[in-house]
C-alpha positions as CSV (number, residue, x, y, z in Angstrom):
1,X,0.0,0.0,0.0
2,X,1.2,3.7,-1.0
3,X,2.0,6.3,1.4
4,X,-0.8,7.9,-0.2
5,X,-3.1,5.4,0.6
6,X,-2.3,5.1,4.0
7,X,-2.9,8.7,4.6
8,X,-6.2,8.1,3.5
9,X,-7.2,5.3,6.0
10,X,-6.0,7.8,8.9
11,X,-9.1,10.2,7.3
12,X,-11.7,7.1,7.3
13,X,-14.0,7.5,10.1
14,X,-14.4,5.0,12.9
15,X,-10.5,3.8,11.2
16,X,-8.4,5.1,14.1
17,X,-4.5,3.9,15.0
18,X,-5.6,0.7,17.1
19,X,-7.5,-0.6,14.1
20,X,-4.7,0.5,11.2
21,X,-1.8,-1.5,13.2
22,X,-4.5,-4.1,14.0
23,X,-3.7,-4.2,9.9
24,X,-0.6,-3.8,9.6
25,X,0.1,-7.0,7.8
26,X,-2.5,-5.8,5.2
27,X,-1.2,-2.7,4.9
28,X,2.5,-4.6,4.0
29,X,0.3,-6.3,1.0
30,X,-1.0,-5.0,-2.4
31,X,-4.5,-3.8,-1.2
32,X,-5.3,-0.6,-1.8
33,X,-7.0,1.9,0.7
34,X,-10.2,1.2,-1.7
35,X,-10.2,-2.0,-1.1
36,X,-9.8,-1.8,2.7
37,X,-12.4,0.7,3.3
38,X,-14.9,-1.3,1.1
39,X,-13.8,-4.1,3.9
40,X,-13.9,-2.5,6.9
41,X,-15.8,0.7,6.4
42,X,-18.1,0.0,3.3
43,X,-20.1,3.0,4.5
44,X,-17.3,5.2,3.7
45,X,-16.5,4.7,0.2
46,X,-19.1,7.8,-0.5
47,X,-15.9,10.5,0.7
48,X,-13.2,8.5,-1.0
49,X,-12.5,11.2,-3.6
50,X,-12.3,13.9,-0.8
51,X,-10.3,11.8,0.7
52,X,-8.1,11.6,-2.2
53,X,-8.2,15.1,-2.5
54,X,-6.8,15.9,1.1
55,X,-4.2,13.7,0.8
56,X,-3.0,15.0,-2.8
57,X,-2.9,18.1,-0.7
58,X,-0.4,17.2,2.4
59,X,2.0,15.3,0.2
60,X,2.2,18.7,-2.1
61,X,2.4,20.7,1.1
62,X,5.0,18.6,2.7
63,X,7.0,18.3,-0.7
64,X,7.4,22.3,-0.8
65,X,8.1,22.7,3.4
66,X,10.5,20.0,3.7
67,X,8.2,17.5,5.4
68,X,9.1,13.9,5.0
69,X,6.2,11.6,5.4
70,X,7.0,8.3,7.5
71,X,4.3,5.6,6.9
72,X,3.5,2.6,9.6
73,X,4.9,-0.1,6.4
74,X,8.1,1.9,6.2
75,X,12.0,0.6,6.8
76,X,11.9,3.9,8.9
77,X,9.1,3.9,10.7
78,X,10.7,3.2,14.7
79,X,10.1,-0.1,15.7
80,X,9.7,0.7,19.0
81,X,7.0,3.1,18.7
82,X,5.3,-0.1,17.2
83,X,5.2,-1.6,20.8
84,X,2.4,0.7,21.7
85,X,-1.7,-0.1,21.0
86,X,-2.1,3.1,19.0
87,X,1.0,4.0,17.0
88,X,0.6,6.9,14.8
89,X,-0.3,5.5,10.7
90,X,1.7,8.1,9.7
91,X,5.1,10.5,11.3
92,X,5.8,14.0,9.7
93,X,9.1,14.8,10.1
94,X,11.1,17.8,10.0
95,X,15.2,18.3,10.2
96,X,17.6,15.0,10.9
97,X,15.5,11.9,10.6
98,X,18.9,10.3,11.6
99,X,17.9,10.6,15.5
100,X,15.3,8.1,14.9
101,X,17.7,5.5,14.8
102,X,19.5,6.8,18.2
103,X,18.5,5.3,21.7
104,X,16.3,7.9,22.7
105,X,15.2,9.3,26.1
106,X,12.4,11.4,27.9
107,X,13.3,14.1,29.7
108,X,9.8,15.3,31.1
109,X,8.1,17.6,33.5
110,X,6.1,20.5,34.7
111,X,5.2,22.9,32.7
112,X,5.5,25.2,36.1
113,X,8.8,24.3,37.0
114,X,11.0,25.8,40.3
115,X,14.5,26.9,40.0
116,X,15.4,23.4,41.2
117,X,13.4,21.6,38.5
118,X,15.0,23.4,35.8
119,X,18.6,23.0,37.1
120,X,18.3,19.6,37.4
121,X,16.6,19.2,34.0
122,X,19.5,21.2,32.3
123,X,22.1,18.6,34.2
124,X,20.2,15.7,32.6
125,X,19.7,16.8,29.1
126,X,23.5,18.3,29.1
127,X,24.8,14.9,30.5
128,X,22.7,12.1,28.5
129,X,21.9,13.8,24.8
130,X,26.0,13.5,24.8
131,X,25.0,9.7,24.1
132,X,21.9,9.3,23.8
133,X,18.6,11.5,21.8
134,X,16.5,14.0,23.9
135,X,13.1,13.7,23.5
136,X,9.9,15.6,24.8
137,X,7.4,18.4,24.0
138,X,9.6,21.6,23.8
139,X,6.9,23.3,26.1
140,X,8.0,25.3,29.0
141,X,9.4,24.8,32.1
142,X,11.1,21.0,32.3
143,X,11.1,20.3,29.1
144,X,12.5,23.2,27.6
145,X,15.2,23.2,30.3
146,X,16.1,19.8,29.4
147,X,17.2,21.0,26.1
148,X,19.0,24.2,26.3
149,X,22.6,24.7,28.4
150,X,23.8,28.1,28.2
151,X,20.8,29.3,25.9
152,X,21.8,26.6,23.4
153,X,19.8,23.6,22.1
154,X,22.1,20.6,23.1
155,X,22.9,18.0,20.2
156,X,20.6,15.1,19.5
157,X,17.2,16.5,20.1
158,X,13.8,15.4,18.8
159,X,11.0,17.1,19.8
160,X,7.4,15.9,19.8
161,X,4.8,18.7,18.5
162,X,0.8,18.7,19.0
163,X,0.2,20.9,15.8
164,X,1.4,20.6,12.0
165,X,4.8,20.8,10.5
166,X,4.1,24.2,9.2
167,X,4.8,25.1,12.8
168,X,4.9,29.4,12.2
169,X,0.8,28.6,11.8
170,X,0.1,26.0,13.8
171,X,2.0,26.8,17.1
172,X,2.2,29.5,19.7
173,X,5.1,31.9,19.4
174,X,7.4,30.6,22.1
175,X,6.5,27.1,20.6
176,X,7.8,28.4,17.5
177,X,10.9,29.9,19.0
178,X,12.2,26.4,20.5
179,X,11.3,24.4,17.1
180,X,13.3,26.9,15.0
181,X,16.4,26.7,17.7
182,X,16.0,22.9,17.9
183,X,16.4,22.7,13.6
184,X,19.2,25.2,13.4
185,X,21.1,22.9,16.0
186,X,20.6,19.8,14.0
187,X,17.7,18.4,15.7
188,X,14.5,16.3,14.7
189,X,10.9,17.7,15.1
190,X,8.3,14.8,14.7
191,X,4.5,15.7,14.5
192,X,1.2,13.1,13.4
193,X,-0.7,15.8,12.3
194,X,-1.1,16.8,8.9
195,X,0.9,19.9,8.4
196,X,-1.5,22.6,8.7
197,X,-3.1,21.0,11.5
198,X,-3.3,24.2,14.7
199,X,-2.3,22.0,18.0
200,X,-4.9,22.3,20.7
201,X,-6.3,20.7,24.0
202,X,-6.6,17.4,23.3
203,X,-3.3,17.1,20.5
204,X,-0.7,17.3,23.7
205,X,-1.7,14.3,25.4
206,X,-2.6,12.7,22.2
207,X,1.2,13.3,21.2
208,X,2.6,12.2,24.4
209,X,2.3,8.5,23.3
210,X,5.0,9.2,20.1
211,X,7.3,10.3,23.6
212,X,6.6,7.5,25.2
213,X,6.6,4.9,22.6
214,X,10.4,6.1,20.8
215,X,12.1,6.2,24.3
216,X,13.7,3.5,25.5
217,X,14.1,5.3,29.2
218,X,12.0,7.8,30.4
219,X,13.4,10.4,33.6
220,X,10.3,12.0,35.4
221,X,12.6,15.3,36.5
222,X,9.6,17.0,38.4
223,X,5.7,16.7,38.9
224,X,2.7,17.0,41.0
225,X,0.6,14.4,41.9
226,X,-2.0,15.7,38.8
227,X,0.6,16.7,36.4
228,X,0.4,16.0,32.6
229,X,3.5,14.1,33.0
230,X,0.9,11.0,33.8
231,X,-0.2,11.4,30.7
232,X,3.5,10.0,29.1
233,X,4.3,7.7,31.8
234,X,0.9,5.8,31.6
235,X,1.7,4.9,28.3
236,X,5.4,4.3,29.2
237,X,4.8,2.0,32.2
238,X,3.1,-0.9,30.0
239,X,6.5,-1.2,28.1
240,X,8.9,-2.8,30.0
241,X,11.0,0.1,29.9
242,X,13.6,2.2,32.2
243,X,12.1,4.7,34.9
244,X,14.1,7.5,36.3
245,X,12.9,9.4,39.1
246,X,14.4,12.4,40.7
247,X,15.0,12.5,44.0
248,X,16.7,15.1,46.1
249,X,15.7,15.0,49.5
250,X,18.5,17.1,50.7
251,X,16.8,20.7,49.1
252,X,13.9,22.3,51.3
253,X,12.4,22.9,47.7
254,X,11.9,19.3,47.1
255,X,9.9,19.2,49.7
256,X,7.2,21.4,47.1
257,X,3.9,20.3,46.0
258,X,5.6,20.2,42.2
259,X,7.8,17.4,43.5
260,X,5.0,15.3,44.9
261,X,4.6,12.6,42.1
262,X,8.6,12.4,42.8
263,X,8.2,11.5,46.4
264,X,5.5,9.0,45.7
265,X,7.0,7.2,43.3
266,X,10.5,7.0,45.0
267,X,8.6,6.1,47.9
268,X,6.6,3.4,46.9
269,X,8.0,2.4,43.8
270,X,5.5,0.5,41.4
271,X,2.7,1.2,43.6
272,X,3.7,4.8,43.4
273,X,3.5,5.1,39.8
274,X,0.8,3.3,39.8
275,X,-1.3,5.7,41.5
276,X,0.4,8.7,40.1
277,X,-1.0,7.4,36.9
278,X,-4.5,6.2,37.9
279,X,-4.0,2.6,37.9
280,X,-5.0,0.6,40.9
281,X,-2.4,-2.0,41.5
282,X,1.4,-1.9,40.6
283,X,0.8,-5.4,39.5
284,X,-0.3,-3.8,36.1
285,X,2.9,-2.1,35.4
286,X,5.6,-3.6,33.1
287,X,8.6,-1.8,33.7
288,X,12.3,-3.0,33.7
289,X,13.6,-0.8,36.6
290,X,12.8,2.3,38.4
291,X,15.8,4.3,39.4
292,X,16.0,7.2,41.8
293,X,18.1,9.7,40.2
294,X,20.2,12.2,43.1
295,X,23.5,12.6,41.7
296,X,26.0,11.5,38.8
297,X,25.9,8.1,40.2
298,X,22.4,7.6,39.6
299,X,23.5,8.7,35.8
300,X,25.0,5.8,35.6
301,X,22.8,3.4,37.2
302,X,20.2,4.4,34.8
303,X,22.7,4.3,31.8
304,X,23.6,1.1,32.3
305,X,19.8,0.0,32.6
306,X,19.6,1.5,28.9
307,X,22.6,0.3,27.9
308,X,21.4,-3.2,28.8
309,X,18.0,-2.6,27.7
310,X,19.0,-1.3,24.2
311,X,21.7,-4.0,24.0
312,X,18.7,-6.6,23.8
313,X,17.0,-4.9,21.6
314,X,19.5,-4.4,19.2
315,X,19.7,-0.7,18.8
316,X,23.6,-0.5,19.9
């Protein structure tokens, strides 16, 4: 099946991500999105030429912005964002498509960071994007710490964005700001919306899956109990993936109510993140370690977790 064709099935009402993977292996075959609607979605077949239409449309747009498009059946499409229930049908993507093929991790966090939150944040993303990818939401607070170090975007960053590809209409101005730094300094910006699509309330936590799914560790840098951050990590959890947590009980400002998922989860471990992300029993969770992160020692712990956990499955 075309690229084109596969953009058409993610228009198809009642077609969604679940049910395109769910096909993959059709997808892989000569059917054609015709043929699969009539199958699937017979009632459907009536908007095939708009369809058509709108996906004639983004392939011209993307082909005169720069956009590559990145279908489920492609040799470049990241296996491991395959491991989750609802991969994205189709990636845009936007600057080196290289970091794909780099072990990638999360650095997340509060949008309303503290002065300790973003310290630590800049520490992690300076120390591990030496090695490894950087990926997250560019928003503010944690996540934009995590990726500059002295006002510069640090190598090997990928961001995750909830609005188009032609980001100067589809994102807010700071937004806009962090994507254009992130391309000048080599990076990677990956969206699943079409490229004129304006991000809005639901988009974020709809794109926080692509974070979770292409990192093979995740480092929860700072959060409250209700912080979006669940959002990520409840997809991450059912992976059998590496957790880092940070911990520094020594500050007073730890002690915040923006370092309470922190505390819970260092405290309780599984049970902790278990709650922090609204499931009832830790029993659920399918994670390969959970690592308390207070000083350059932990780096290393968590590393070597990585190492070990991208050793097996072949991605060094």
């Amino acid at each position: 099946m075309s690229t084109k064709d596969i953009l058409i099935l993610t228009m198809v009402k009642g077609m969604g991500p679940a049910t395109i993977k769910k096909n993959i292996h059709r997808l892989k075959s000569d059917i054609n999105a015709y043929d699969l609607i009539r199958e699937l979605k017979p009632v459907e077949l009536e908007n095939l030429s708009t369809y058509e239409n709108d996906a004639d449309i983004i392939i011209s747009i993307c082909q005169k912005e720069g956009i590559e498009i990145i279908d489920i059946t492609s040799v470049a499409y990241p296996s491991s964002l395959l491991e989750i229930s609802n991969p994205p049908a189709v990636l845009y993507v936007k600057g080196n498509k290289k970091l794909i093929e780099k072990v990638i991790i999360a650095i997340i966090g509060t949008r309303h960071s503290t002065e300790l939150g973003n310290r630590i944040a800049e520490r992690l993303g300076g120390y591990f994007s030496q090695r490894f990818a950087i990926c997250n939401g560019l928003v503010e607070g944690i996540d934009e710490h995590s990726i500059y170090v002295n006002e510069k975007v640090v190598p090997n960053t990928i961001g995750i964005i909830s609005g188009g590809l032609c980001y100067k209409s589809t994102c807010s101005q700071n937004h806009i700001r962090v994507i254009e730094d992130v391309l000048k300094a080599g990076g990677l910006i990956i969206s699943e919306y079409p490229p004129m699509k304006k991000e809005d309330q639901y988009s974020g936590s709809a794109s926080s899956r692509i974070q979770a799914g292409l990192s093979l560790g995740i480092i929860l840098v700072q959060s409250k109990i209700d912080g979006g951050s669940k959002y990520t990590l409840d997809k991450f959890v059912k992976l059998g993936r590496v957790v880092g947590i940070v911990n520094f009980p020594t500050n007073p400002e730890y002690q915040d109510s923006t370092f309470e998922a922190n505390r819970l989860i260092v405290k309780e471990k599984k049970c902790g993140l278990a709650k922090f992300v609204g499931l009832k029993t830790g029993k659920t969770l399918n994670v390969k370690a959970i690592i308390p992160i207070t000083s350059k020692d932990d780096y290393k712990k968590f590393e070597d977790e990585l190492t070990m956990q991208s050793t097996q499955s072949n991605l060094f």
